[in-house]
C-alpha positions as CSV (number, residue, x, y, z in Angstrom):
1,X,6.3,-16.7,18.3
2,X,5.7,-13.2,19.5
3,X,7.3,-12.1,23.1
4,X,6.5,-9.3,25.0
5,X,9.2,-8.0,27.9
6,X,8.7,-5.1,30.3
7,X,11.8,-2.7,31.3
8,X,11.7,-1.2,34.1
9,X,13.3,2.6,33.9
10,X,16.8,1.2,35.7
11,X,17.2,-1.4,32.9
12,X,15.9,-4.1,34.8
13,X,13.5,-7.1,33.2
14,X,10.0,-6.9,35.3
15,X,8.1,-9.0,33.7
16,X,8.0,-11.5,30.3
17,X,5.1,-13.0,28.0
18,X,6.2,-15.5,25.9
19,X,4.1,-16.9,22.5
20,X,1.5,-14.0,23.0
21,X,-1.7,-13.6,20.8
22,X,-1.5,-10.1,19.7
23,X,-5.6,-10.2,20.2
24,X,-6.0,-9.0,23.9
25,X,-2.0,-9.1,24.6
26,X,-1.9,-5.2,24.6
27,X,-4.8,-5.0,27.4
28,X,-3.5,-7.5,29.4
29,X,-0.1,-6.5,29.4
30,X,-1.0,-2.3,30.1
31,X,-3.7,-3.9,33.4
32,X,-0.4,-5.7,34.7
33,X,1.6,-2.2,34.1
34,X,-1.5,-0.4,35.7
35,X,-1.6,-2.6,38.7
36,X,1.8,-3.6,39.4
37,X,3.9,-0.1,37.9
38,X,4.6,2.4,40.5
């Protein structure tokens, strides 16, 4: 299964996708970066 985890710049786990279909995974994962990344 493929997993996808977002670091935050202090180290810290934001957010995790677990048994991701790569097709569409990239765009959903950079809108949730976009929206939720300040």
């Amino acid at each position: 299964d493929r997993s996808t985890f977002l670091i935050d710049k202090e180290g810290k786990l934001v957010k995790e996708w677990r048994s991701v279909k790569v097709k569409g995974h990239v765009e959903e994962a950079l809108g949730y970066i976009k929206e939720n990344m300040r």
